[in-house]
Residue frames relative to the residue before (quaternion, step in Angstrom):
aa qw qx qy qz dx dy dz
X 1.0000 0.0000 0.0000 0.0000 0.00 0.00 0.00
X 0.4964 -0.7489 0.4010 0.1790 3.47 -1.13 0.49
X 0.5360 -0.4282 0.3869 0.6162 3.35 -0.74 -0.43
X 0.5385 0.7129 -0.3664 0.2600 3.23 0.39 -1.73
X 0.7677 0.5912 -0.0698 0.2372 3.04 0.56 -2.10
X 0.6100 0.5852 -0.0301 0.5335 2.72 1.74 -1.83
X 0.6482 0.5265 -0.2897 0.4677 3.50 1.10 -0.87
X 0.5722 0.5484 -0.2862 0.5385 3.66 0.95 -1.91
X 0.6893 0.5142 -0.3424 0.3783 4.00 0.04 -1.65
X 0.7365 0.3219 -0.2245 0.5510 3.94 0.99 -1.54
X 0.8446 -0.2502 0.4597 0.1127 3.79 0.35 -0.03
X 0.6961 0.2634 0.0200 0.6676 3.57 0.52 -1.87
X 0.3738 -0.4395 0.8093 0.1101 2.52 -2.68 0.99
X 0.7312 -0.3781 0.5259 0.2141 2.71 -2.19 0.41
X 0.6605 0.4856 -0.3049 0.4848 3.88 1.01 0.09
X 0.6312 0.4066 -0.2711 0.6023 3.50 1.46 -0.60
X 0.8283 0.1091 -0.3216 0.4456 3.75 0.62 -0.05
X 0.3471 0.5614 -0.6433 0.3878 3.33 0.49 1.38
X 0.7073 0.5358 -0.2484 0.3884 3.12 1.06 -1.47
X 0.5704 0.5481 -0.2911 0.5380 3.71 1.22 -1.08
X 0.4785 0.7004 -0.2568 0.4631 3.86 1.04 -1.03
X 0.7747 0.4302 -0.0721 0.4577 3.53 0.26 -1.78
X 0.6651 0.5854 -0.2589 0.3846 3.45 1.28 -1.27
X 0.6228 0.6955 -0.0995 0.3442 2.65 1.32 -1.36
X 0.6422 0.3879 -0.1838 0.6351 3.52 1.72 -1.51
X 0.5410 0.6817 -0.3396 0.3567 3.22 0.92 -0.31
X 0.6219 0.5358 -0.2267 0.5242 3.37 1.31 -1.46
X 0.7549 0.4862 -0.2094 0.3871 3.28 0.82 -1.24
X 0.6134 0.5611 -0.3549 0.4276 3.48 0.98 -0.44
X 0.6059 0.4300 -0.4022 0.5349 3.48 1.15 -1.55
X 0.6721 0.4871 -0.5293 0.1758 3.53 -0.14 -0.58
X 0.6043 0.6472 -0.2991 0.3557 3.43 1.19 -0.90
X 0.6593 0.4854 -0.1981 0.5390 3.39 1.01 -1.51
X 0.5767 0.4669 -0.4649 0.4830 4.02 0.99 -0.36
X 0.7833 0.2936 -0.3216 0.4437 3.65 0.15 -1.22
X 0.5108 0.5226 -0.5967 0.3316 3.83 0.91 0.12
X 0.7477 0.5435 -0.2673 0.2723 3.12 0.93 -1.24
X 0.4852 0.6452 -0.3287 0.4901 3.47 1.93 -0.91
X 0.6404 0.5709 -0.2219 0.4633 3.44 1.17 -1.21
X 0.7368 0.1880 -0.3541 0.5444 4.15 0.48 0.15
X 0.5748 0.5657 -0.4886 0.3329 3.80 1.08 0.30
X 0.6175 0.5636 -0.2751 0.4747 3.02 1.62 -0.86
X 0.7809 0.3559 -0.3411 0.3837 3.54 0.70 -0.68
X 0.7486 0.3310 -0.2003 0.5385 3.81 1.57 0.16
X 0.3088 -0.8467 0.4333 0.0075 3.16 1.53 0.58
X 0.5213 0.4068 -0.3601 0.6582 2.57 1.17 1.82
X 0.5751 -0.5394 0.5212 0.3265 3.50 -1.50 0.95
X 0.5733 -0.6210 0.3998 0.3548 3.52 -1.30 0.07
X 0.5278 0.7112 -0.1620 0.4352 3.02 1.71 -0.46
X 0.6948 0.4892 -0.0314 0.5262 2.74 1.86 -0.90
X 0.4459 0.7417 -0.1828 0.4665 2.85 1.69 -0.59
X 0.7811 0.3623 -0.0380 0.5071 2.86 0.19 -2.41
X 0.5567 0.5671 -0.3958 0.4603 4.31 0.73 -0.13
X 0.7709 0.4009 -0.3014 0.3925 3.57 0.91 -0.89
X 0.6984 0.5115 -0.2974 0.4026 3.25 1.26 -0.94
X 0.3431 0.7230 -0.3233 0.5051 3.62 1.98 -0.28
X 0.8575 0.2698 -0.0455 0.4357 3.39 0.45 -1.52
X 0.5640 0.2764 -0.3775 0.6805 3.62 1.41 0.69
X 0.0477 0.8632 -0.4974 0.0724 3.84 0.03 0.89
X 0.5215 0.6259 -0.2118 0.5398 3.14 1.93 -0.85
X 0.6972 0.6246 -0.1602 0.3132 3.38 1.19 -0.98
X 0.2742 0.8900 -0.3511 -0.0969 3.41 1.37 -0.80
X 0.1803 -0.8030 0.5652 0.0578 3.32 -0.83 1.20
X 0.2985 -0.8654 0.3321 0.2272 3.60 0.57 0.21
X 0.6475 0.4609 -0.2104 0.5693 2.95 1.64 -0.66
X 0.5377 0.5274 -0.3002 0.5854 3.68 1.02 0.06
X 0.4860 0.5679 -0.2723 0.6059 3.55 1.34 -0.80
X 0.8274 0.3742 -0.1915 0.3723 3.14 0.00 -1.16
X 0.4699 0.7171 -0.2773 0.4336 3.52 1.43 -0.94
X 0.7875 0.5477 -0.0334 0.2804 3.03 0.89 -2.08
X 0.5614 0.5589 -0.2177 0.5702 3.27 2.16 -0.88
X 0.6473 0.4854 -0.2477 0.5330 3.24 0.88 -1.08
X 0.7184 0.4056 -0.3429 0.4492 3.97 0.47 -0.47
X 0.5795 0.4181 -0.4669 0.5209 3.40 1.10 -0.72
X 0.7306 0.5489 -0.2710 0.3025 3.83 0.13 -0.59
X 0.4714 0.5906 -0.3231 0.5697 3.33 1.96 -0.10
X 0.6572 0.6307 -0.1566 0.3818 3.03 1.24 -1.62
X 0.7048 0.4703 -0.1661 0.5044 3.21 0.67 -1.49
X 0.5757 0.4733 -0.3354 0.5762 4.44 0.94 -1.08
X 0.4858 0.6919 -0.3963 0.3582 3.64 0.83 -0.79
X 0.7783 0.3859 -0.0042 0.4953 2.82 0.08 -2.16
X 0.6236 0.6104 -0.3354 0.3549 3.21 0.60 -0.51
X 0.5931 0.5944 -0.1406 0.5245 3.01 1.22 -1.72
X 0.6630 0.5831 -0.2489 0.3982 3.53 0.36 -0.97
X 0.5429 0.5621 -0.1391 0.6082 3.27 1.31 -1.45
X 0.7126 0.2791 -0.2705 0.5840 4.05 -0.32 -0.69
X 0.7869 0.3545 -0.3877 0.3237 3.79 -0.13 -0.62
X 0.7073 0.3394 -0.4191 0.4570 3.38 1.34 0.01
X 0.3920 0.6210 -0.5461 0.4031 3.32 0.91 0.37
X 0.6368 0.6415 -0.1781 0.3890 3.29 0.72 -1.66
X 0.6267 0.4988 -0.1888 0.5682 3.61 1.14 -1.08
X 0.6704 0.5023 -0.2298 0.4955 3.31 0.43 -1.01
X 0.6514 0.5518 -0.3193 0.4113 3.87 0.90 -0.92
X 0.0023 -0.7505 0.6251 0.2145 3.25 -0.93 0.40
């Protein structure tokens, strides 16, 4: 059987399950980038916002691993948001 076939038999076009498709990675991505992000509040019990001010204001200090922590959280942060952004677009599409 074909796609085609499969598609005509369920109903759906190739535009509703890309779009369902995309949601789908979509769902799966925010989740990651949430429990990353849940994952450096919990271990600094602290917002990122908070985070990124203290390590600002001890500059002399350098902790590299906190450094490193901090790239990697802003980059959870940022795929987050991002993510968030495309899935309501995606929703919104018809």
């Amino acid at each position: 059987m074909s796609i085609s076939e499969v598609l005509d038999k369920t109903g759906r076009t190739e535009s509703m399950v890309l779009r369902e498709y995309f949601i789908l990675t979509g769902l799966a991505k925010l989740s990651r980038y949430e429990a990353e992000c849940a994952l450096f509040e919990k271990k600094y019990r602290e917002s990122l916002k908070s985070f990124r001010g203290r390590l600002e204001r001890k500059r002399q200090d350098e902790d590299f691993g906190e450094e490193d922590d901090l790239m990697d959280w802003e980059y959870a942060d940022a795929a987050l948001k991002w993510w968030r952004s495309q899935l309501e677009e995606l929703r919104r599409a018809s």
